[in-house]
PyMOL CGO cylinders between C-alpha atoms (Angstrom):
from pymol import cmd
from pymol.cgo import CYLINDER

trace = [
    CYLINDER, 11.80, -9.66, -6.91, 12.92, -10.88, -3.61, 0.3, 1, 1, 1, 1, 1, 1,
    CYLINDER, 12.92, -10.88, -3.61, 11.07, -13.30, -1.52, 0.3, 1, 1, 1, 1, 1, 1,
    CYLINDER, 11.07, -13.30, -1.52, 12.72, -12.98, 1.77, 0.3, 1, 1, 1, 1, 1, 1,
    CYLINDER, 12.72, -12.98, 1.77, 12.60, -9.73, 3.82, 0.3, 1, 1, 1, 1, 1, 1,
    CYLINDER, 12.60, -9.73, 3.82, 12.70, -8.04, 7.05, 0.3, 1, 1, 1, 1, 1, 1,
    CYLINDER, 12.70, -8.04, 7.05, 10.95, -5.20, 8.61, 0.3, 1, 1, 1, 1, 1, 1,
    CYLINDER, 10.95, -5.20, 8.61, 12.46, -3.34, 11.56, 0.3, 1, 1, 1, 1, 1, 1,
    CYLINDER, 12.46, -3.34, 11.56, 10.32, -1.14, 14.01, 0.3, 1, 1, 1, 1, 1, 1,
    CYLINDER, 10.32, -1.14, 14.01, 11.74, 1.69, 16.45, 0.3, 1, 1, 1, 1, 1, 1,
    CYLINDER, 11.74, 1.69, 16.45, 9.26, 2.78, 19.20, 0.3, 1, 1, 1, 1, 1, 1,
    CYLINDER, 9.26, 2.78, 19.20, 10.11, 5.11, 22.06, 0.3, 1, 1, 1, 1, 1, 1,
    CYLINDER, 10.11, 5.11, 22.06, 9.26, 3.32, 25.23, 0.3, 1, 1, 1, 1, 1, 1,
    CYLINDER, 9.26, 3.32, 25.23, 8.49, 5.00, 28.63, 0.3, 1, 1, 1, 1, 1, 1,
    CYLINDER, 8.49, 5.00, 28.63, 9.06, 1.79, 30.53, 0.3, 1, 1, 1, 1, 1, 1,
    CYLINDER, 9.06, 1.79, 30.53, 11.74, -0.22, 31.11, 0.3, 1, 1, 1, 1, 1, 1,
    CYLINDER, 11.74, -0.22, 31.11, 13.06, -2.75, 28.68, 0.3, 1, 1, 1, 1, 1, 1,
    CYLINDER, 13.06, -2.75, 28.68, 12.97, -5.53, 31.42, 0.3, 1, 1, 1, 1, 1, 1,
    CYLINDER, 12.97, -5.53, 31.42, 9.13, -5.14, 32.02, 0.3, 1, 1, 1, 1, 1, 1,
    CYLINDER, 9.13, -5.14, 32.02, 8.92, -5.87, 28.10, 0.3, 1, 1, 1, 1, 1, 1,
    CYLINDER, 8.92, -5.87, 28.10, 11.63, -8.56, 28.14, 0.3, 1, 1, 1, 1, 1, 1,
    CYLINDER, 11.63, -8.56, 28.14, 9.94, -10.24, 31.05, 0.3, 1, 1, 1, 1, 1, 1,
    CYLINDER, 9.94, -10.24, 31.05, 6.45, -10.15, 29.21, 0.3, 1, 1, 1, 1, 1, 1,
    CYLINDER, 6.45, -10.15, 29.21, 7.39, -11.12, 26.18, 0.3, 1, 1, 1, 1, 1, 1,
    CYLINDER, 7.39, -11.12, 26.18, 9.67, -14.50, 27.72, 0.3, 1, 1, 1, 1, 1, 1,
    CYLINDER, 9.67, -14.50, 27.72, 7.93, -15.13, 31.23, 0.3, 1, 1, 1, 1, 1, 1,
    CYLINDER, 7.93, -15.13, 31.23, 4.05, -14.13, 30.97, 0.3, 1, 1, 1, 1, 1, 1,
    CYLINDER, 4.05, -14.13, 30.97, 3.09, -13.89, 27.04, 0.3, 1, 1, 1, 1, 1, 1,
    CYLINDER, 3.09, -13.89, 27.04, -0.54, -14.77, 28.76, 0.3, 1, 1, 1, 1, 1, 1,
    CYLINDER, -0.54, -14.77, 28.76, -0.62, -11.55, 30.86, 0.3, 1, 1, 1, 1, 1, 1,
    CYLINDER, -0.62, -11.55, 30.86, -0.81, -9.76, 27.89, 0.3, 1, 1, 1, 1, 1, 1,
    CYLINDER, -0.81, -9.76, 27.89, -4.22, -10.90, 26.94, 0.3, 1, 1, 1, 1, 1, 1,
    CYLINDER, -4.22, -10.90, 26.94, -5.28, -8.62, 29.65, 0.3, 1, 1, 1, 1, 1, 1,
    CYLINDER, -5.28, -8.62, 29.65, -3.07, -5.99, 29.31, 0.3, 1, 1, 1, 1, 1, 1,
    CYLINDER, -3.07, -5.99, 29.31, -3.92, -5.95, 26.09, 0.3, 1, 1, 1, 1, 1, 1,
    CYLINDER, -3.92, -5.95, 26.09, -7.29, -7.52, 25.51, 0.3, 1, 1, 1, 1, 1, 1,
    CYLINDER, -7.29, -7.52, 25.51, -8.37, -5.53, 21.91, 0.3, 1, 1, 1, 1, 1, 1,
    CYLINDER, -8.37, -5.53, 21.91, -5.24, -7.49, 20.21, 0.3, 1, 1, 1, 1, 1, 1,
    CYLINDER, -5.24, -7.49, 20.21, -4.71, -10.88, 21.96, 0.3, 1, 1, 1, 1, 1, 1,
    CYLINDER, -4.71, -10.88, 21.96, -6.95, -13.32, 23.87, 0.3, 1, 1, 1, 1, 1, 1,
    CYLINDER, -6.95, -13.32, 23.87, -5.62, -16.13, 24.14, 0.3, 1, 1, 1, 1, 1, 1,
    CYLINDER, -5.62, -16.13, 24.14, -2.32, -17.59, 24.99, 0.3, 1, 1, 1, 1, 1, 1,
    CYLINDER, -2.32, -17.59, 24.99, -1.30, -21.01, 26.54, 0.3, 1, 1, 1, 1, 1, 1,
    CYLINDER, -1.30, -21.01, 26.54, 2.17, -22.24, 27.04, 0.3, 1, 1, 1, 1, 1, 1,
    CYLINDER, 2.17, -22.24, 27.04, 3.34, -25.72, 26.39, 0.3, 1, 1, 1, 1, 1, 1,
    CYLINDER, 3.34, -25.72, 26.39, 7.08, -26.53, 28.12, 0.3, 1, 1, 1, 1, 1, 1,
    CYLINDER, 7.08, -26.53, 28.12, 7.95, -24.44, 30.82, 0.3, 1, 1, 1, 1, 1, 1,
    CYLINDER, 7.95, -24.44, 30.82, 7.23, -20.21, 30.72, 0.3, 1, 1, 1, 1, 1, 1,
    CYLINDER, 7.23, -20.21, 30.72, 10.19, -18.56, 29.42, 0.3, 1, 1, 1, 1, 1, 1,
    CYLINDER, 10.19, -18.56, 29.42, 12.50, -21.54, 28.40, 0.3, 1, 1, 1, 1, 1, 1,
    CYLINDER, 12.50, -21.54, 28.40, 14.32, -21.96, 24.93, 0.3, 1, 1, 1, 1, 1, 1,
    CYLINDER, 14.32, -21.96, 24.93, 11.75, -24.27, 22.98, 0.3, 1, 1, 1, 1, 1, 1,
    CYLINDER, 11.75, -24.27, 22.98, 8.59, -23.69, 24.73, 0.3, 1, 1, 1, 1, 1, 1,
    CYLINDER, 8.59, -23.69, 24.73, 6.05, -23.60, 22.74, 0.3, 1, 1, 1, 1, 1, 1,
    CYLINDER, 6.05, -23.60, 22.74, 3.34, -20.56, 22.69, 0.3, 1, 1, 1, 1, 1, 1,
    CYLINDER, 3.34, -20.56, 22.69, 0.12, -21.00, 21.58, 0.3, 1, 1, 1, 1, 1, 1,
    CYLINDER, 0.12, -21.00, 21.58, -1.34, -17.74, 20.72, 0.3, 1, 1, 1, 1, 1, 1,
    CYLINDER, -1.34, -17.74, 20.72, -5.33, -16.52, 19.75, 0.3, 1, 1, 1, 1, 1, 1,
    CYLINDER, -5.33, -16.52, 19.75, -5.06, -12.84, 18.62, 0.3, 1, 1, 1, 1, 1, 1,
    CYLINDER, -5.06, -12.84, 18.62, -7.30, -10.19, 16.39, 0.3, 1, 1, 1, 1, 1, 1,
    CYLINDER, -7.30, -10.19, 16.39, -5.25, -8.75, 13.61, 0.3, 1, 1, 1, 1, 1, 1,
    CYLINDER, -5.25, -8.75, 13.61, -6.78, -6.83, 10.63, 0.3, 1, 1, 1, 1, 1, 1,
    CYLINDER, -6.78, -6.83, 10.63, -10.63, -7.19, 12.25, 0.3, 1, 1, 1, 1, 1, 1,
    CYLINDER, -10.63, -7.19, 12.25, -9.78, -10.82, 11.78, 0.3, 1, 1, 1, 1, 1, 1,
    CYLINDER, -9.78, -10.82, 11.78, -9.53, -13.44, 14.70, 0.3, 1, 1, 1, 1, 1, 1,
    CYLINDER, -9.53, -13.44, 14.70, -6.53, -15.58, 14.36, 0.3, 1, 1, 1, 1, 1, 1,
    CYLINDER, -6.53, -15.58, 14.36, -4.33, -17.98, 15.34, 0.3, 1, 1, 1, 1, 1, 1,
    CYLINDER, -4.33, -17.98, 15.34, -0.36, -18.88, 15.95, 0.3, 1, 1, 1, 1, 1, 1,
    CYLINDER, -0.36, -18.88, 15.95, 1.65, -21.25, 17.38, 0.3, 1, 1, 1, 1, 1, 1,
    CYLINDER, 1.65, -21.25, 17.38, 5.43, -19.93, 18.05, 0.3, 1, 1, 1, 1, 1, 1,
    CYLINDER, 5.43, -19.93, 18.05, 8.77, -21.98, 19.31, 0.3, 1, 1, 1, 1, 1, 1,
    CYLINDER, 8.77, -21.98, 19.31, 10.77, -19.61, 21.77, 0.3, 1, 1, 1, 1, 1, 1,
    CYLINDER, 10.77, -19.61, 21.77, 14.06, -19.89, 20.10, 0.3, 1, 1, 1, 1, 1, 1,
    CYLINDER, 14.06, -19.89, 20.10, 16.60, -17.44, 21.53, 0.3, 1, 1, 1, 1, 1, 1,
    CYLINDER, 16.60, -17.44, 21.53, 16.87, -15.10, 25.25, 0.3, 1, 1, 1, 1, 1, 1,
    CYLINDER, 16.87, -15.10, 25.25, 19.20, -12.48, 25.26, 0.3, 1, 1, 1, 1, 1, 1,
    CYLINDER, 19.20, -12.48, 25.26, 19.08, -11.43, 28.94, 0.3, 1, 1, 1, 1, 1, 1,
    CYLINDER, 19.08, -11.43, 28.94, 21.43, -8.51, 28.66, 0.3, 1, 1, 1, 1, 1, 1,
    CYLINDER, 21.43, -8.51, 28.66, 19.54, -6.72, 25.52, 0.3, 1, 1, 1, 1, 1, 1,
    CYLINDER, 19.54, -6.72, 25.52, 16.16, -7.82, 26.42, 0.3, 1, 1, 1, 1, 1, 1,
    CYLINDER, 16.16, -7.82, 26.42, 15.66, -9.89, 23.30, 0.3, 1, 1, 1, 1, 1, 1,
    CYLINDER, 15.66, -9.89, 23.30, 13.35, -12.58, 22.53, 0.3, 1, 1, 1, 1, 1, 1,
    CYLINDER, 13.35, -12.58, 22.53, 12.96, -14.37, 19.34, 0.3, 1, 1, 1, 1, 1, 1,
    CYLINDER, 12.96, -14.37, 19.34, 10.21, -16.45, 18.12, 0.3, 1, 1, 1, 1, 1, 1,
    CYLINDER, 10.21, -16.45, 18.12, 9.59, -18.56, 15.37, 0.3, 1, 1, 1, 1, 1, 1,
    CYLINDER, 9.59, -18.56, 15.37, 6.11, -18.97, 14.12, 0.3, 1, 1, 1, 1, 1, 1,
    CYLINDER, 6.11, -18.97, 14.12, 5.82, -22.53, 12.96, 0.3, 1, 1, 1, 1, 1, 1,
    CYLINDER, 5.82, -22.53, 12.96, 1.52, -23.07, 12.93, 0.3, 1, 1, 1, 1, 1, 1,
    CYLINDER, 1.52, -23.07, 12.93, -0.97, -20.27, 12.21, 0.3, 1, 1, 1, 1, 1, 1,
    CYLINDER, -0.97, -20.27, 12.21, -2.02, -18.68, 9.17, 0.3, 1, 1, 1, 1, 1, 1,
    CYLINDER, -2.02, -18.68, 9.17, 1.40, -16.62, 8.50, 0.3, 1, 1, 1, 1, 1, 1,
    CYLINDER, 1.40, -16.62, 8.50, 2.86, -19.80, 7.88, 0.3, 1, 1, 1, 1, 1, 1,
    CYLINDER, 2.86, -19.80, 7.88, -0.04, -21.54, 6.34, 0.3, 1, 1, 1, 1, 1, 1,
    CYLINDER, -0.04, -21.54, 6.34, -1.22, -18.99, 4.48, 0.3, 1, 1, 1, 1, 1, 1,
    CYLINDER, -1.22, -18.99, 4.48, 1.68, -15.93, 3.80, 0.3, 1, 1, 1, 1, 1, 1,
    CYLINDER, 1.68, -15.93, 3.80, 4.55, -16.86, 4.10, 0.3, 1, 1, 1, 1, 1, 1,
    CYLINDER, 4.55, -16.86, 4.10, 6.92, -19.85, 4.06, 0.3, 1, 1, 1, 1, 1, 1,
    CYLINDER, 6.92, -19.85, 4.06, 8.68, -18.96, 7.38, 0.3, 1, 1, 1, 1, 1, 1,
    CYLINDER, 8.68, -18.96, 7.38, 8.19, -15.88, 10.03, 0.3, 1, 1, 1, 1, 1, 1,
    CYLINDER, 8.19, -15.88, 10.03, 10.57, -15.20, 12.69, 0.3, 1, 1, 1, 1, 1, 1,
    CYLINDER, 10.57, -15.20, 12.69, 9.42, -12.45, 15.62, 0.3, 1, 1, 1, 1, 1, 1,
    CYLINDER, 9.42, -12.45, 15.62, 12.70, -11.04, 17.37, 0.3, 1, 1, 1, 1, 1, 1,
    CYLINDER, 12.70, -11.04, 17.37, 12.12, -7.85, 20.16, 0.3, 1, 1, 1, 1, 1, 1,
    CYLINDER, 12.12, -7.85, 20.16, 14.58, -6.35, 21.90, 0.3, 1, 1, 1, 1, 1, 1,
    CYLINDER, 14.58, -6.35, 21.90, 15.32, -3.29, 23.47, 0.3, 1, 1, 1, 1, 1, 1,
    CYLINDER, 15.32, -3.29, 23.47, 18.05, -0.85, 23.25, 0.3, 1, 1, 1, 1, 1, 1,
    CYLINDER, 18.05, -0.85, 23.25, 18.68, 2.39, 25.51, 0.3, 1, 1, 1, 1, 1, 1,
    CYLINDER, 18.68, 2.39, 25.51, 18.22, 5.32, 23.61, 0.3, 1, 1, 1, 1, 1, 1,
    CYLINDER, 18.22, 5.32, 23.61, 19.59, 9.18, 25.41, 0.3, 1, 1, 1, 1, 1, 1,
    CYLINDER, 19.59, 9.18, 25.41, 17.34, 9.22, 28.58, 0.3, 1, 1, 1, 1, 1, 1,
    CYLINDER, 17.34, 9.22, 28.58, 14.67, 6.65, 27.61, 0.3, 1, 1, 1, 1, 1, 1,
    CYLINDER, 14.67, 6.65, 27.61, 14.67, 3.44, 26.04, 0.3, 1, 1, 1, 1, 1, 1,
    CYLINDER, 14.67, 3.44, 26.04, 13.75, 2.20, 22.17, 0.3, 1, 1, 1, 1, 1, 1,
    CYLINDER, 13.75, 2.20, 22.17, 11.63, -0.65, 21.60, 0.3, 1, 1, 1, 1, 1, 1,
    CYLINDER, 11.63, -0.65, 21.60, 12.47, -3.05, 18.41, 0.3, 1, 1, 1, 1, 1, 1,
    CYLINDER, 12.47, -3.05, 18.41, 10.37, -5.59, 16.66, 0.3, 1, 1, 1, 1, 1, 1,
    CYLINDER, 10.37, -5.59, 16.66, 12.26, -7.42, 13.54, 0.3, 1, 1, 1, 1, 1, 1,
    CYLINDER, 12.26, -7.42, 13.54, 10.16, -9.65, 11.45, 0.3, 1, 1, 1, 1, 1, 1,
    CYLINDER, 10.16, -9.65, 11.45, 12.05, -12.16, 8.90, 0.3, 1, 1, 1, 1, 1, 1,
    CYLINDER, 12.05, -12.16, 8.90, 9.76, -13.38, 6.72, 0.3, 1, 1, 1, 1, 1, 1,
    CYLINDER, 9.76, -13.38, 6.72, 9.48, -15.67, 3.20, 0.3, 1, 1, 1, 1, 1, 1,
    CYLINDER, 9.48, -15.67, 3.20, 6.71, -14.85, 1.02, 0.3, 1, 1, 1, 1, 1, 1,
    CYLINDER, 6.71, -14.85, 1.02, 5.16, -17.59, -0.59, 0.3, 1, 1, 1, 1, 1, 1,
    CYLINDER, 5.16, -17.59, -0.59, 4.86, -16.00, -3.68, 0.3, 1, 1, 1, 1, 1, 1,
    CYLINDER, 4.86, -16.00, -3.68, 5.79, -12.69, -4.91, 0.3, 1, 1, 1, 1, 1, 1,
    CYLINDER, 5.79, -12.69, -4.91, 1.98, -11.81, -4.62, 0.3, 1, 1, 1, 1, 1, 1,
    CYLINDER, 1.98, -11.81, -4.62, 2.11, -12.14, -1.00, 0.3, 1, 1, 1, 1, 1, 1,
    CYLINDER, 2.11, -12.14, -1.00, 1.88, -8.89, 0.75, 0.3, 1, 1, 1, 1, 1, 1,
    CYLINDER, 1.88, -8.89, 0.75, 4.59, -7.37, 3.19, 0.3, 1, 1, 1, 1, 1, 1,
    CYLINDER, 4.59, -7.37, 3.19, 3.72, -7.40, 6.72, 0.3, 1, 1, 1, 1, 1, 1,
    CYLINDER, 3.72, -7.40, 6.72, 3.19, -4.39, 7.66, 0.3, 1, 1, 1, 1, 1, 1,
    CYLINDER, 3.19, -4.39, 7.66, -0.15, -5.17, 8.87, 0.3, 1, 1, 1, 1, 1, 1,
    CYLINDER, -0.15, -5.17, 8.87, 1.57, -7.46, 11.53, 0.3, 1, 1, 1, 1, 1, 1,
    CYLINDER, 1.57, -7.46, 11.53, 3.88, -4.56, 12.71, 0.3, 1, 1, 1, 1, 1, 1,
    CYLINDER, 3.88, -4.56, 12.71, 0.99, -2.19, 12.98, 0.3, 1, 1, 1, 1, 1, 1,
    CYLINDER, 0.99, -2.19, 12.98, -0.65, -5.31, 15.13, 0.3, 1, 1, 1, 1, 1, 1,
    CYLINDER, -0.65, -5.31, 15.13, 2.94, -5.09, 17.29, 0.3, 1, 1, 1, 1, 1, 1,
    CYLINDER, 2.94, -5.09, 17.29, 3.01, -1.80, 17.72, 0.3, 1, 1, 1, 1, 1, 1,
    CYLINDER, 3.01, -1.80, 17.72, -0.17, -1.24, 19.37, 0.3, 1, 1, 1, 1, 1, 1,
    CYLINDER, -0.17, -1.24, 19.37, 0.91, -4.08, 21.75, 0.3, 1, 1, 1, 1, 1, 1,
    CYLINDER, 0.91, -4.08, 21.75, 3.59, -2.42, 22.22, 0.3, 1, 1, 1, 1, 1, 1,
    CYLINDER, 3.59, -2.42, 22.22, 1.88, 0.28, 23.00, 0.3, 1, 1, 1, 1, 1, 1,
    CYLINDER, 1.88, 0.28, 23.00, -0.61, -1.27, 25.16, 0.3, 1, 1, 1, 1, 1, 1,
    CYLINDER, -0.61, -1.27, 25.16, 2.37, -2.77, 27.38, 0.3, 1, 1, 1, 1, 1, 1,
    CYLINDER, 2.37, -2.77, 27.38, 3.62, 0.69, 27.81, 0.3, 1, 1, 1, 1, 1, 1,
    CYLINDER, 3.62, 0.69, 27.81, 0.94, 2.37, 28.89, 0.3, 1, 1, 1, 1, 1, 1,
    CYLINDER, 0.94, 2.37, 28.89, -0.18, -0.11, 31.39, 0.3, 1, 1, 1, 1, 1, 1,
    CYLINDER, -0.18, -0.11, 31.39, 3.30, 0.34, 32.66, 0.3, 1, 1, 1, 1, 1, 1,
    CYLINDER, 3.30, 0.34, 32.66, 3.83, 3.98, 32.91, 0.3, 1, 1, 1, 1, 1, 1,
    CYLINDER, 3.83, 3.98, 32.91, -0.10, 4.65, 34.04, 0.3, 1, 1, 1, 1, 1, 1,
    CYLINDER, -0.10, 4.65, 34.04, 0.57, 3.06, 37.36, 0.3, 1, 1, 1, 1, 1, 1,
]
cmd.load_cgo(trace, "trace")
């Protein structure tokens, strides 16, 4: 049984990817407001938006509050990606040997698609997927959207 894995996510987005791409690199903190059921907490060490800042992140997922510090590795301005790399926080401490977070968003007939990739290593073959932590993204995601479109 494999260890390592990824889980991709499509969601249809009313908004525009560069509202998403501009949250997710600029204003990660905006989002505790936006979305206030899911995260409440974030603080940015380095400067917003930069390769290598660090994001320090306080968040609900499962009816549990929780905790995650994430390195900003990669901006793809053109496809709206983002990718982060948890390296603190109980993913890593407790789940799973490594957990990468990449978004990016791709235009899809009239609208535009949404996608969350998470590549993760279990720490054992116990370890659950998570799918827990998508469902936690896409209600974010969903969050975002509407906040966007209900203007």
């Amino acid at each position: 049984m494999a260890l390592t894995g990824k889980l991709i996510m499509y969601v249809d987005i009313a908004s525009h990817g560069d509202i998403f791409h501009e949250m997710f690199r600029h204003r990660p903190h905006d989002l505790t407001s936006i979305s206030p059921d899911n995260l409440h907490g974030c603080e940015i060490d380095g400067e917003p938006g930069a390769v290598g800042s660090i994001v320090f992140f306080n968040y609900t997922r499962d009816g549990k509050k929780v905790s995650a510090k994430a390195r900003l590795e990669e901006v793809d301005e053109k496809n709206h990606k983002v990718v982060y790399n948890i390296i603190e926080g109980d993913l890593v401490e407790e789940l799973y040997k490594s957990f990468k977070i990449i978004f990016h968003v791709e235009p899809k007939g009239d609208g535009q698609l949404a996608i969350w990739t998470l590549e993760f290593e279990k720490m054992n073959e116990t370890m659950p997927y998570p799918t827990s932590f998508m469902d936690y993204a896409l209600n974010i995601t969903r969050d975002l959207d509407a906040h966007h479109t209900n203007r």
